[in-house]
C-alpha positions as CSV (number, residue, x, y, z in Angstrom):
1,X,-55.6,-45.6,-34.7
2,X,-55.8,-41.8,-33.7
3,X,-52.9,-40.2,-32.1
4,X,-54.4,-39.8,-28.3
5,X,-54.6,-43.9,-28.8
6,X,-51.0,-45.1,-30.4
7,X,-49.7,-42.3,-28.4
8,X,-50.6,-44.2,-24.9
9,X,-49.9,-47.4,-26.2
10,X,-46.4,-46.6,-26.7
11,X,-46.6,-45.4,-23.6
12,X,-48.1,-48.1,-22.1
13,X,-44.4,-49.8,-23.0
14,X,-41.9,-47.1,-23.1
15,X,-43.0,-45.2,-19.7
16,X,-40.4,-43.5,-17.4
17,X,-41.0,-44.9,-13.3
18,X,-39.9,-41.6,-12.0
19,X,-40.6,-41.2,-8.3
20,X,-43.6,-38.6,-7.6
21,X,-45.3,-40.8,-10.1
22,X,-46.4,-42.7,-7.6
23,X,-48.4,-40.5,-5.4
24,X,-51.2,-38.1,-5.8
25,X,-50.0,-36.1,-3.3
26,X,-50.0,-32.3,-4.5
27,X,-47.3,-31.5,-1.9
28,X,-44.7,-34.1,-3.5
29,X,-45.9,-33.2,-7.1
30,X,-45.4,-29.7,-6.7
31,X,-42.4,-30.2,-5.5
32,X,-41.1,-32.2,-8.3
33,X,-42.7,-29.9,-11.0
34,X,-40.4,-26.6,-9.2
35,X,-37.3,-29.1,-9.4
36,X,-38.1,-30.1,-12.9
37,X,-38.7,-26.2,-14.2
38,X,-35.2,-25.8,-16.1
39,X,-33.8,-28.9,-15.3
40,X,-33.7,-32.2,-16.2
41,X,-35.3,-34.9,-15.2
42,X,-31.8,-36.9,-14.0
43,X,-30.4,-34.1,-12.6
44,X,-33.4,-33.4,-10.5
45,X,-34.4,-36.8,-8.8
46,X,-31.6,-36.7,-6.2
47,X,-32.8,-33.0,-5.5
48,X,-36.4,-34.4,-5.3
49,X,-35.3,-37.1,-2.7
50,X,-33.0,-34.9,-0.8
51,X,-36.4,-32.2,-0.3
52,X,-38.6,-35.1,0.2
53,X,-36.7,-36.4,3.0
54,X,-35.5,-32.9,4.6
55,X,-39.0,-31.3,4.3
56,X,-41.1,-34.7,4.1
57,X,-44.8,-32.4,4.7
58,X,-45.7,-28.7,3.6
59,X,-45.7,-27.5,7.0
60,X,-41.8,-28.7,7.2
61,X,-41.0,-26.7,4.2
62,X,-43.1,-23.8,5.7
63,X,-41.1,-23.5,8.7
64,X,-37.9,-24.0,7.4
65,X,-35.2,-21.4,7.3
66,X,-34.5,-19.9,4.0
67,X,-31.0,-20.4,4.4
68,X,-31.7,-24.3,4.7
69,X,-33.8,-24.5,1.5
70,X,-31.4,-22.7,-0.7
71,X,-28.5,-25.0,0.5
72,X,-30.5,-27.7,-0.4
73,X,-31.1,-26.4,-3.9
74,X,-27.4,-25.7,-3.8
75,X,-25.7,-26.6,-7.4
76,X,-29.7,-26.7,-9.1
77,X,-29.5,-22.7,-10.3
78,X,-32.5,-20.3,-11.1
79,X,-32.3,-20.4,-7.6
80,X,-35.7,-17.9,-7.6
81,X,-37.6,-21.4,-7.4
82,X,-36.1,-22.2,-4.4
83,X,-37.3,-19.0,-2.3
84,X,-40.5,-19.2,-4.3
85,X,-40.5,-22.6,-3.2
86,X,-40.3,-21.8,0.6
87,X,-42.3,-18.5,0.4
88,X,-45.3,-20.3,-1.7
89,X,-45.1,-23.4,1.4
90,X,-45.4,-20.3,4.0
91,X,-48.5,-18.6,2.2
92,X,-50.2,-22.2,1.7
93,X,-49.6,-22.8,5.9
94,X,-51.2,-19.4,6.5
95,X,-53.8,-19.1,3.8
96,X,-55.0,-22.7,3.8
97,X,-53.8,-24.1,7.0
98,X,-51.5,-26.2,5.4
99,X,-53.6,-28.1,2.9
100,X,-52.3,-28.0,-0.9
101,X,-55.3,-25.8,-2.9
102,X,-57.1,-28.0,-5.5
103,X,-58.8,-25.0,-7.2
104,X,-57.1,-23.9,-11.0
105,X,-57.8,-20.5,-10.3
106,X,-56.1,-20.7,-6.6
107,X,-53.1,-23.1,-8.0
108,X,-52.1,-20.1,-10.8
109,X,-52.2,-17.4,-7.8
110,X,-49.5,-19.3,-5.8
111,X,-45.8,-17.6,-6.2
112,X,-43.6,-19.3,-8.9
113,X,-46.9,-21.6,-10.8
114,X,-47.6,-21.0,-14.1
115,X,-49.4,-22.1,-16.7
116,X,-47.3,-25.1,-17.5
117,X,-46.9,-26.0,-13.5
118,X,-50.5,-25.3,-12.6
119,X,-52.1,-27.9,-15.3
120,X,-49.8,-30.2,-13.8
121,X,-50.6,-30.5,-10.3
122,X,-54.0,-30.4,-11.1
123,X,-53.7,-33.4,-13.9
124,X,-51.6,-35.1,-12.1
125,X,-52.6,-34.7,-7.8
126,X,-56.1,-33.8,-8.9
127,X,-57.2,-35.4,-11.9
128,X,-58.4,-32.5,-13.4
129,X,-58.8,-32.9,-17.3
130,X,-56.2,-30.2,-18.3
131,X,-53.3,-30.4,-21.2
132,X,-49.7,-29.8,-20.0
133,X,-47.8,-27.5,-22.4
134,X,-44.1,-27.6,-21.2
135,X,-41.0,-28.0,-23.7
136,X,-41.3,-31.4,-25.1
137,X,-45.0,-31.7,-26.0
138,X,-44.6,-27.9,-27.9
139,X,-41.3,-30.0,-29.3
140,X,-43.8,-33.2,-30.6
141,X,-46.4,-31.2,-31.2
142,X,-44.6,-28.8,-33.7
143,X,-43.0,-31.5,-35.6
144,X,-46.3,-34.2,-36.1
145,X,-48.2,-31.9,-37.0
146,X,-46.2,-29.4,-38.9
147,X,-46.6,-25.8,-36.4
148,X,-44.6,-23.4,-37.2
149,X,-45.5,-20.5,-35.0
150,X,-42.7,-19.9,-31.4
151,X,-44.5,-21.2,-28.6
152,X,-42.9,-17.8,-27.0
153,X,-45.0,-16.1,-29.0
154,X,-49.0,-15.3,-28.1
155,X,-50.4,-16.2,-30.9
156,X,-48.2,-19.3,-31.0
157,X,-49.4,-19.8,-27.2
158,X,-52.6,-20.2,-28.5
159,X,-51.9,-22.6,-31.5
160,X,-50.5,-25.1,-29.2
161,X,-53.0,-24.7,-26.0
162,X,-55.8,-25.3,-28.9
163,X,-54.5,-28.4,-30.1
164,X,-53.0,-29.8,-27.0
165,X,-56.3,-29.5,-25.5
166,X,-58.1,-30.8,-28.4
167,X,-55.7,-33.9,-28.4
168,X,-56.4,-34.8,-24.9
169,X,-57.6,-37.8,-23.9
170,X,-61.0,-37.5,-22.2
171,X,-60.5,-40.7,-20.2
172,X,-57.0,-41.1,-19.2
173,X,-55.7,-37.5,-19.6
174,X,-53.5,-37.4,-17.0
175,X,-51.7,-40.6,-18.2
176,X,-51.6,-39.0,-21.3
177,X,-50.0,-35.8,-20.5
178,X,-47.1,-38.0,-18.6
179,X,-47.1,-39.7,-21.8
180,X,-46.9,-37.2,-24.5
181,X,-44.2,-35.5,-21.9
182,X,-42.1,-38.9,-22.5
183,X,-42.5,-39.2,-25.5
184,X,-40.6,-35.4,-26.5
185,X,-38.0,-36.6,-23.4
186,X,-37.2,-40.4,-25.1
187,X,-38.5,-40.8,-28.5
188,X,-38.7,-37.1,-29.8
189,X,-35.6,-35.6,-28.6
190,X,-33.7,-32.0,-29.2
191,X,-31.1,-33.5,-31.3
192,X,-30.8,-36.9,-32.8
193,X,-35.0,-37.8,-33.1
194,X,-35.6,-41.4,-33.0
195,X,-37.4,-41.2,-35.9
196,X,-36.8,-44.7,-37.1
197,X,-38.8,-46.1,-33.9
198,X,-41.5,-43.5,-33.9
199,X,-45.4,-44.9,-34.4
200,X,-46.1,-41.5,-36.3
201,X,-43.4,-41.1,-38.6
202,X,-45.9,-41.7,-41.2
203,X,-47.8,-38.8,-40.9
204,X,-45.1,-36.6,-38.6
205,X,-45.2,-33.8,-41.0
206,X,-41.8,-32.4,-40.0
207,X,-40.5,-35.8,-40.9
208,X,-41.8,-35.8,-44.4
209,X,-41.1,-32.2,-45.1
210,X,-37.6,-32.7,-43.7
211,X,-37.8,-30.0,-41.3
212,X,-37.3,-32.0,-37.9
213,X,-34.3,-29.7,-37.3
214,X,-36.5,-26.7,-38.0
215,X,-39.0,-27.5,-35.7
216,X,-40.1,-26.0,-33.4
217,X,-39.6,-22.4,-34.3
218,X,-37.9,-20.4,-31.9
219,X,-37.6,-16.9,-31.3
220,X,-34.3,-15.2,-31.4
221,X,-31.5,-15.9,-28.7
222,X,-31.7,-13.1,-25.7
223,X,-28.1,-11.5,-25.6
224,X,-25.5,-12.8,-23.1
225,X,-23.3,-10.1,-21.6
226,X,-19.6,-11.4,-19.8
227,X,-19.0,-10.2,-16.8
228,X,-15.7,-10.4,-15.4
229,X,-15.2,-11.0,-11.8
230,X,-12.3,-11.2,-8.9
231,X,-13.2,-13.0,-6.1
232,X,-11.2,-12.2,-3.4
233,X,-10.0,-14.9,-0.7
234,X,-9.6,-13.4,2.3
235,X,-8.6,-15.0,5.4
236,X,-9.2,-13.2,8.7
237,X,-8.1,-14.8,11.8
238,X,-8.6,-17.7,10.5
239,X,-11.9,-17.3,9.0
240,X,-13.2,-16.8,5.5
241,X,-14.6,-13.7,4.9
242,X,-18.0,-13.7,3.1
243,X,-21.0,-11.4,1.7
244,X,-24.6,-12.1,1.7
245,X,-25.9,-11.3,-1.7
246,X,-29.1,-9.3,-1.3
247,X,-30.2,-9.3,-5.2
248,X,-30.3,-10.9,-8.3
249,X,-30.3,-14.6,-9.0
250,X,-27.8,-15.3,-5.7
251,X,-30.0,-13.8,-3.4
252,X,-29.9,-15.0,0.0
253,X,-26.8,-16.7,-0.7
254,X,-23.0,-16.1,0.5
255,X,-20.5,-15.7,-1.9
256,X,-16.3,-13.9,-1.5
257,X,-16.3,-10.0,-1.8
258,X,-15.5,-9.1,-5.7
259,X,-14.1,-6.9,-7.7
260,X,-15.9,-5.8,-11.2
261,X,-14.1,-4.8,-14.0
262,X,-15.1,-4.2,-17.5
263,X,-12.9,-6.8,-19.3
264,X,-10.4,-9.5,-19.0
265,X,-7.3,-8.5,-17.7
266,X,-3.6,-9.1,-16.0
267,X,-3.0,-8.8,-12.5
268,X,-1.4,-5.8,-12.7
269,X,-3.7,-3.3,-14.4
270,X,-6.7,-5.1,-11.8
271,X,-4.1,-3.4,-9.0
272,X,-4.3,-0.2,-10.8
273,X,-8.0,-0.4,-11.8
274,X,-10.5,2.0,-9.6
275,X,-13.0,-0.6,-8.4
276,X,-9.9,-2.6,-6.8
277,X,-8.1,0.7,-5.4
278,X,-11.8,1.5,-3.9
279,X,-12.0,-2.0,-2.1
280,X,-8.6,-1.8,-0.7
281,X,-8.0,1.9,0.2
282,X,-7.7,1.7,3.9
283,X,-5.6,-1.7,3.5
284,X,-2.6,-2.8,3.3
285,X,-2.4,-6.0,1.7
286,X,-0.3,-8.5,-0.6
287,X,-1.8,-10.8,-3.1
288,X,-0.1,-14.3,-2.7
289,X,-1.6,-16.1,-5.6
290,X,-4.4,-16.5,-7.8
291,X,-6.8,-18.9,-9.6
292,X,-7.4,-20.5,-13.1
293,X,-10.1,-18.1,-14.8
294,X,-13.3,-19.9,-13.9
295,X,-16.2,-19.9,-16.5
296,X,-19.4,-20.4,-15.5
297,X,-22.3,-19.8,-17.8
298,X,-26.0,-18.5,-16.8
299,X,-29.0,-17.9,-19.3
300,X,-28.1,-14.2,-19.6
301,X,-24.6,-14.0,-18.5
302,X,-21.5,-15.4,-18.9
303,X,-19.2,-15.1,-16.2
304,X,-15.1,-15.1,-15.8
305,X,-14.2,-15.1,-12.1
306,X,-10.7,-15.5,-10.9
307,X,-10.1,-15.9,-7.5
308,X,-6.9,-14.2,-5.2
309,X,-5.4,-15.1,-2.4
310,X,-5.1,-11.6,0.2
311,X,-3.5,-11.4,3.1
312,X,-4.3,-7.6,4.7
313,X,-3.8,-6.2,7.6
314,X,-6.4,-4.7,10.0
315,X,-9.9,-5.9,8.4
316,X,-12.5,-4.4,8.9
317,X,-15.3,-7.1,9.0
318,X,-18.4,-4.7,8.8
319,X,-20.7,-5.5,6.4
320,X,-19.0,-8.8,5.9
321,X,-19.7,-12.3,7.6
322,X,-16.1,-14.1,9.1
323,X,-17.2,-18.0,9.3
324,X,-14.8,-21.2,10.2
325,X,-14.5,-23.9,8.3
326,X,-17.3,-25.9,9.9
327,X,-19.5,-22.6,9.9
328,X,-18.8,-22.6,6.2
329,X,-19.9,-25.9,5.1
330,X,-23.4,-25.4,6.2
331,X,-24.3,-22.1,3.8
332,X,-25.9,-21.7,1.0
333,X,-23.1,-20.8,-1.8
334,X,-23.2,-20.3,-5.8
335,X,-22.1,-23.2,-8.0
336,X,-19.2,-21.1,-9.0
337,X,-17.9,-21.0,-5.7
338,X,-18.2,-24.4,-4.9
339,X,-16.3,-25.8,-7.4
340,X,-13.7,-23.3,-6.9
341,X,-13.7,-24.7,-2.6
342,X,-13.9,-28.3,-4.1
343,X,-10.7,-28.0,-6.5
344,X,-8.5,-25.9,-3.9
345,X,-9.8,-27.8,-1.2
346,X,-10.3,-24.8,1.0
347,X,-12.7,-26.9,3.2
């Protein structure tokens, strides 16, 4: 039995019922392919039906407020997705009146769709006969049949385009790219392969060669750099005092004003330190207690954040947002700072 074959007849039995499996609507796949880009797939299906039911058409999303979208991705991360999300909804209204494109070519041009996401939508709303290429068929792939070259790479691009395409299934190909996709989620996992239930260990090269935890080939780690922050709590007439953070992966997001410094340290050389002295040098203020050290990792960072309770005198709320409580509760905030909120129950 060739591989395309045994491949969807374990599927055939095995098969996830996820929800945007049921449609052929590009709007609600799309959707679910941006969700699913970095995160997995139980993690993502309550973020799926949250945006489903909030932004239940294109146009919805389209005229949304950015601020409304990224509270919704709230807690997801890479939140770029999220304003490529809304921005890509807003281009599709103006361009093409609303109406998902069905075209490759005009599918890759849209903001945050790449290879990987593009192939998708159109296997899966448009039938198109097109192999997906995420991170568990590149995961199967490698090990069956024995390639060592890092996706990451563009020669190793190429390797695994070639073949996935040459695998495909010319009758049932999109069924086959959702299977070969379960197959690296359930049977041919990260860590801990079911190899002892799998219908190609026979000829799964990694398998035979003993390289399973050797496959795939990666390319080296990026460096992670620590940062060390101090949020600073600040309570102004009864409001919290926030900034909107106009770059990086936060952006559009609020967040507590900070202090940088270069390293871990106590509180009393961060009093003494120039970045803290710079924030506070028309203040007058006292520091009446502080947080755990929070760490909360990204792809490229790691940060430490402690957070301080100030009380000062005379704030000067320019270039800062004051919000209540209720205000609060309704803005889009890091992860970081919503667990600190949830565990100190400032709301």
């Amino acid at each position: 039995m060739s591989f395309c074959k045994t491949l969807l007849k374990w599927y055939d039995i095995n098969k996830r019922e996820l929800p945007w499996r049921q449609t052929s609507n590009p709007y609600v796949i799309w959707i679910s392919e941006i969700i699913l880009q970095q995160t997995r797939v139980s993690q993502g299906i309550p973020y799926f039906y949250k945006f489903i039911q909030s932004f239940p058409s294109l146009k919805d999303l389209a005229n949304a407020q950015e601020e409304e979208v990224l509270k919704l991705w709230q807690g997801l991360g890479y939140y770029s997705r999220a304003r490529n999300l809304h921005s890509t909804a807003k281009y599709i209204n103006e361009k093409y009146n609303g109406i998902f494109p069905s075209n490759l070519e005009d599918i890759l041009s849209l903001k945050g769709v790449g290879n990987y996401t593009a192939a998708a939508i159109s296997s899966f709303a448009f039938d198109i006969s097109l192999p997906v290429v995420d991170g568990n068929v590149v995961r199967v792939l490698s090990r069956i049949f024995g390639v060592e070259m890092p996706f990451e790479s563009s020669s190793g691009k190429k390797k695994f385009y070639n073949l996935a395409t040459k695998l495909l299934d010319s009758k049932r190909h999109s069924e086959y790219n959702q299977a070969i996709m379960d197959f690296g989620a359930l049977c041919c996992t990260p860590k801990l392969p079911k190899c002892e239930s799998c219908p190609f260990v026979s000829i799964c090269i990694a398998y035979n060669t003993n390289n399973i935890n050797k496959l795939p080939v990666k390319l080296k780690k990026i460096k992670i750099t620590k940062r060390f922050l101090n949020y600073l709590i600040i309570n102004h007439e009864e409001q919290f005092v926030l900034s909107k953070i106009n770059q990086g992966i936060w952006k559009g997001m609020y967040q507590f004003p900070f202090v940088e410094v270069d390293n871990k340290t106590n509180k009393n050389k961060l009093l003494e330190s120039e970045n803290w002295k710079k924030f506070f040098c028309n203040y007058k203020y006292k520091v009446t207690g502080s947080s755990e050290v929070y760490l909360h990792k990204l792809s490229h960072q790691k940060i430490y954040a402690t957070f301080w309770f100030i009380d000062v005198h005379n704030f000067n709320k320019n270039n800062f947002k004051c919000v209540r409580k209720h205000e609060f509760i309704k803005l889009p905030i890091p992860r970081l700072i919503d667990k600190f909120i949830n565990d100190y129950k400032l709301i």
